[in-house]
C-alpha positions as a Markdown table, in Angstrom:
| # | Residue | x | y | z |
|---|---|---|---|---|
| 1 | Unk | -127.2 | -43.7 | 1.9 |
| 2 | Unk | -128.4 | -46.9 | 3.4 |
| 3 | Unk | -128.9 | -50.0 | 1.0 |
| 4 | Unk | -131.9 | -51.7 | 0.4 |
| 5 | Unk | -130.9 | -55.1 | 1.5 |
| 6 | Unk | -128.9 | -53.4 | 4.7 |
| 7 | Unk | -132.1 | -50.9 | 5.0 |
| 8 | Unk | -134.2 | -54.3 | 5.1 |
| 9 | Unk | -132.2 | -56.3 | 7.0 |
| 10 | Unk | -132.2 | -53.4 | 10.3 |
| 11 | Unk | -135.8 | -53.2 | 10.2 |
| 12 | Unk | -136.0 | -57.3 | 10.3 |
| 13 | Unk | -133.4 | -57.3 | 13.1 |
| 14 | Unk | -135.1 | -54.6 | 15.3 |
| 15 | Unk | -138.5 | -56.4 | 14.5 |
| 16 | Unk | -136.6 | -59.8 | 16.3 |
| 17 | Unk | -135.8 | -61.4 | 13.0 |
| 18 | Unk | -133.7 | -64.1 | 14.7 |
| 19 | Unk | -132.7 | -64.9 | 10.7 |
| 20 | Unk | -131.8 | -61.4 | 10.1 |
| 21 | Unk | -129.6 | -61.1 | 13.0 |
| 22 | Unk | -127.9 | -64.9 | 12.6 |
| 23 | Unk | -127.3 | -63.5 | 8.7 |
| 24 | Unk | -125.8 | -60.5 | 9.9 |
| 25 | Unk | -123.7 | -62.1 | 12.1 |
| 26 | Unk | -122.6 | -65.0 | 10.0 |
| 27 | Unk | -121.8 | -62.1 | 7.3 |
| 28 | Unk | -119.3 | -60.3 | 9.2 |
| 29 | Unk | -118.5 | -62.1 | 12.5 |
| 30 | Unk | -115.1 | -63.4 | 11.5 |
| 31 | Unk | -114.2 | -60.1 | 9.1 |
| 32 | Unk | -114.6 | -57.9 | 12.1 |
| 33 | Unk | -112.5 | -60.4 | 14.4 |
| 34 | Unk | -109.6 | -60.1 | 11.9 |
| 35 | Unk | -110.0 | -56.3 | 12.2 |
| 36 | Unk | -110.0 | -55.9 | 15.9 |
| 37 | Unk | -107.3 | -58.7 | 16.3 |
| 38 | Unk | -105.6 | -56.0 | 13.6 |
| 39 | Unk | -105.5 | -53.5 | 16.6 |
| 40 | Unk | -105.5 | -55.1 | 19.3 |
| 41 | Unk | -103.2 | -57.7 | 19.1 |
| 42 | Unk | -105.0 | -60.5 | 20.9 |
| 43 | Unk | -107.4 | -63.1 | 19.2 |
| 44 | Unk | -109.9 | -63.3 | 22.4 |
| 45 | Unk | -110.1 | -59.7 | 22.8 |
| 46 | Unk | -111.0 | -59.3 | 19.6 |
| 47 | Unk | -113.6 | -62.3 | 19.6 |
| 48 | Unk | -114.7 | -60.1 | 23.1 |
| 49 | Unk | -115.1 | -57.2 | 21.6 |
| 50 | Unk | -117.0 | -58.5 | 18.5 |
| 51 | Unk | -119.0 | -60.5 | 20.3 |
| 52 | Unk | -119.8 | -57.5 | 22.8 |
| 53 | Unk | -121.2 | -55.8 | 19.4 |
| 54 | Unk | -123.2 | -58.3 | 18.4 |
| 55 | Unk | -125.0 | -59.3 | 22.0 |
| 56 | Unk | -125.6 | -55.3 | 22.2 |
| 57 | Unk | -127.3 | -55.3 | 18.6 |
| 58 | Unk | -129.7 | -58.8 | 19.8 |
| 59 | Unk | -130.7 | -56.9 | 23.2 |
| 60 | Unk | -131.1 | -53.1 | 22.2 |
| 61 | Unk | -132.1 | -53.5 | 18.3 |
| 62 | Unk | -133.4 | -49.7 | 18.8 |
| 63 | Unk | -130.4 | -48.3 | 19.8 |
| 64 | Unk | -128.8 | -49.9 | 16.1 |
| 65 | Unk | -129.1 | -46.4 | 14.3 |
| 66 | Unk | -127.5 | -46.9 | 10.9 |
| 67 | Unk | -127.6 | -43.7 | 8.3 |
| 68 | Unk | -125.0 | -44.8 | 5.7 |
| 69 | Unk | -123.5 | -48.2 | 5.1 |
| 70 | Unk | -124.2 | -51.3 | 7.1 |
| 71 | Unk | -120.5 | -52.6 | 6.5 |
| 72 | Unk | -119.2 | -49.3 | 7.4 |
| 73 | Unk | -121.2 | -48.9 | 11.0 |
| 74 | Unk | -120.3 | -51.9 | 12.1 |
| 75 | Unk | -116.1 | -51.3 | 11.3 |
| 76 | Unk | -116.5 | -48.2 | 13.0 |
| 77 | Unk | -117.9 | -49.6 | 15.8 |
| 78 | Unk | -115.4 | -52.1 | 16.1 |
| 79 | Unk | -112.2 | -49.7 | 15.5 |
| 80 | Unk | -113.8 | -47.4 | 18.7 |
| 81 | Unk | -114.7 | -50.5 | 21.0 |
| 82 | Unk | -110.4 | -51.0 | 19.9 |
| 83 | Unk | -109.7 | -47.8 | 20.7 |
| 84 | Unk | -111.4 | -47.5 | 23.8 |
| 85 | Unk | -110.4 | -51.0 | 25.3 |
| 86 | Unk | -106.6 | -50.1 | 24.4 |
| 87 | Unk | -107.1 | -46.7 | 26.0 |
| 88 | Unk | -108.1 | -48.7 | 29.3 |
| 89 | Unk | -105.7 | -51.1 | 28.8 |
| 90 | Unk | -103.0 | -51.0 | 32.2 |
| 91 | Unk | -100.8 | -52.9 | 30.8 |
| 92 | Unk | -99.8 | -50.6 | 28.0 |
| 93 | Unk | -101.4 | -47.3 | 28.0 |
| 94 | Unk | -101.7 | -46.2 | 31.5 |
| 95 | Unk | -99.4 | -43.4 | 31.3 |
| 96 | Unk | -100.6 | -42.2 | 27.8 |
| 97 | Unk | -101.9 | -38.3 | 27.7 |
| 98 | Unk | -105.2 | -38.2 | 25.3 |
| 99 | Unk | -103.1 | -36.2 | 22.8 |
| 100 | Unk | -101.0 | -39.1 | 22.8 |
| 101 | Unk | -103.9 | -41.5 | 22.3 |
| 102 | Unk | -105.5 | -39.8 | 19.7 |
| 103 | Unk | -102.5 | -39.8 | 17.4 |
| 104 | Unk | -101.9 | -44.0 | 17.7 |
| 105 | Unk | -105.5 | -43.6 | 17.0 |
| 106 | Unk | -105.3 | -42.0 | 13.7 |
| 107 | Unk | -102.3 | -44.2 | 12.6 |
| 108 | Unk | -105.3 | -47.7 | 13.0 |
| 109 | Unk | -106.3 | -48.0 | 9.7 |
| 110 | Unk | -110.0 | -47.7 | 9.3 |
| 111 | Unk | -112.4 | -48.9 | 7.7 |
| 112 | Unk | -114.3 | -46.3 | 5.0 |
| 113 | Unk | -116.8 | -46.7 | 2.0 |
| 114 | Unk | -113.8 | -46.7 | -0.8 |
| 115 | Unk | -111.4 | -49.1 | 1.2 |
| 116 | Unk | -114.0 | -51.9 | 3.0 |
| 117 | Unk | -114.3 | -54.2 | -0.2 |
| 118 | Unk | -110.6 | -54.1 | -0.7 |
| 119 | Unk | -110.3 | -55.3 | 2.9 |
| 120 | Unk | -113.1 | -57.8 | 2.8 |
| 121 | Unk | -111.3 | -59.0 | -0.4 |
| 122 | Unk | -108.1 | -59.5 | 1.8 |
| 123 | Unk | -109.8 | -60.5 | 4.3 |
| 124 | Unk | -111.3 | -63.6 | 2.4 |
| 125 | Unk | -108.3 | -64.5 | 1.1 |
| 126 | Unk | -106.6 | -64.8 | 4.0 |
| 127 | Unk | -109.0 | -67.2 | 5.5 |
| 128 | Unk | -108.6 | -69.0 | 1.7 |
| 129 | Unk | -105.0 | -69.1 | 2.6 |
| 130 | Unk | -105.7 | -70.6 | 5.9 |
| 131 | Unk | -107.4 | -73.0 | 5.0 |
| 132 | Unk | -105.7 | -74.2 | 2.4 |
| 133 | Unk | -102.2 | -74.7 | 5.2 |
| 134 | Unk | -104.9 | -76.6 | 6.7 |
| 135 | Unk | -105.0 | -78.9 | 3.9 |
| 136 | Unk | -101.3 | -79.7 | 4.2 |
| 137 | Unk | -100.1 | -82.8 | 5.2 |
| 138 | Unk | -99.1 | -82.3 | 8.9 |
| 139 | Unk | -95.4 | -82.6 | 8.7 |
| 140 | Unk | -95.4 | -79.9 | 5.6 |
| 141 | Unk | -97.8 | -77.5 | 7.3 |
| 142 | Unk | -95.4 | -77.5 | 10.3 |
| 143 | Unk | -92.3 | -77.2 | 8.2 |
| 144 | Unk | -94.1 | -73.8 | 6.2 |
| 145 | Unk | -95.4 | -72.2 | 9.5 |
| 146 | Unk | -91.7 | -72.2 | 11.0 |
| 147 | Unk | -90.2 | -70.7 | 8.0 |
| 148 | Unk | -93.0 | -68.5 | 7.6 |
| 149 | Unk | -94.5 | -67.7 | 10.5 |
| 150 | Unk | -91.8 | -68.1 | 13.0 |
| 151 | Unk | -89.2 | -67.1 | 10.9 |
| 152 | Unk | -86.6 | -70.4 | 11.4 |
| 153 | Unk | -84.1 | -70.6 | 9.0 |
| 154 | Unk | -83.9 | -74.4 | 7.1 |
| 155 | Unk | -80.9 | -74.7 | 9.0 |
| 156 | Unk | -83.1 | -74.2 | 12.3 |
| 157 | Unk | -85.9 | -76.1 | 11.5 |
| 158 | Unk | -83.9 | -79.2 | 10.3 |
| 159 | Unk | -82.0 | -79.1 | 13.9 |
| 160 | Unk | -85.5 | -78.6 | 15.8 |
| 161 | Unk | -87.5 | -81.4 | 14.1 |
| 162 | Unk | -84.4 | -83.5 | 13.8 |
| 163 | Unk | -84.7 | -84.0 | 9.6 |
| 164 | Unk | -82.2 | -83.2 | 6.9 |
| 165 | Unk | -82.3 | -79.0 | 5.3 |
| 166 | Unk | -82.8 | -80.7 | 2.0 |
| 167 | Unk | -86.0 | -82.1 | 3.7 |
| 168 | Unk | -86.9 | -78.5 | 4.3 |
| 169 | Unk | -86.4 | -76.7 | 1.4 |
| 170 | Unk | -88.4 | -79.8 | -0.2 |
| 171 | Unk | -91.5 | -79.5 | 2.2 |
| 172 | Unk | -91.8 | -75.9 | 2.1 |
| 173 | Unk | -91.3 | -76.0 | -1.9 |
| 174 | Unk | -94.0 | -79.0 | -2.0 |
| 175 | Unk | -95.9 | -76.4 | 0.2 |
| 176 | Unk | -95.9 | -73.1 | -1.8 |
| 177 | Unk | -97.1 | -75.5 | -5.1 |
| 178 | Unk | -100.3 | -76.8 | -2.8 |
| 179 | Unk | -100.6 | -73.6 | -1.7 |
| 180 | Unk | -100.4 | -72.0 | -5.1 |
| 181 | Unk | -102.5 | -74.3 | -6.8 |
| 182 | Unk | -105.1 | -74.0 | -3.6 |
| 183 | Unk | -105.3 | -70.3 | -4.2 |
| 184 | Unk | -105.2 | -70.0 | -8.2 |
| 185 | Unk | -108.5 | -68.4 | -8.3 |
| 186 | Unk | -107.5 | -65.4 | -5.8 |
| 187 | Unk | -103.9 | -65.2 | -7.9 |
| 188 | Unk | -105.3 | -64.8 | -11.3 |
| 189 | Unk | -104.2 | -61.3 | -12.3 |
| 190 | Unk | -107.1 | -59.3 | -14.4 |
């Protein structure tokens, strides 16, 4: 069953509620990038296809038929316009048979009622945890995103960046305590 705020928020959008649709939008733009890029693999697809969505709910606003949950139309929407672009996709899926596409299908995690607040939550704190690498002093947000996200050993990084390992294990320690006290709020166990 539709909402009230979502059930008022369709009919202002298909009215051309400019507000509406820029509310919408800001509400869930970046959530649904995170979950295409999910499937996908590729941060300007995903913007693509997100983006595609959202043009396609400013120009047909009568075509945007939603019977249950706001949230959950516009995941769904997002995990098919996935699905579909990697289906077309020559690069990787030429040769796939549609029993074969259905199955990578069903192993995409999507987006229901009972799961989409636990993935918002995640979602938000990811983009907390982002910003707060962003708050790092340069030299320590580089050190953390080789060990972490590139996977360089201390040994690796301190040849690359021509510093000491004790250097390393310092930064990245100094950077886990920023980024624990950054994050305190999302941490606190209930």
């Amino acid at each position: 069953m539709l909402s009230a705020t979502d059930k008022y928020l369709l009919e202002s959008i298909q009215q051309g509620d400019y507000k509406a649709y820029e509310l919408l939008f800001k509400s869930y733009y970046s959530t649904l990038c995170r979950y295409a890029m999910g499937i996908v693999h590729n941060w300007e697809t995903a913007e693509d296809l997100v983006s595609d969505l959202f043009v396609k709910i400013w120009e047909e606003p009568d075509n945007f038929m939603v019977t249950s949950s706001l949230k959950q139309y516009l995941f769904r929407c997002i995990h098919n316009s996935c699905i579909n672009y990697l289906s077309r996709s020559p690069l990787k899926f030429q040769d796939l048979n549609p029993e074969t596409m259905e199955k990578l299908s069903s192993q995409i995690p999507m987006i229901t009622e009972e799961n989409s607040n636990t993935y918002l939550l995640v979602s938000e704190l990811e983009e907390q945890f982002l910003n707060a690498i962003k708050k790092l002093p340069l030299e320590c947000a580089r050190i953390f995103y080789l060990s972490r996200n590139q996977g360089l050993s201390h040994k690796s990084i301190a040849r690359e960046l021509n510093i000491s390992e004790n250097t390393v294990k310092v930064q990245i320690y100094r950077a886990l305590i920023k980024l624990r006290e950054s994050l305190q709020d999302y941490l606190k166990k209930d």
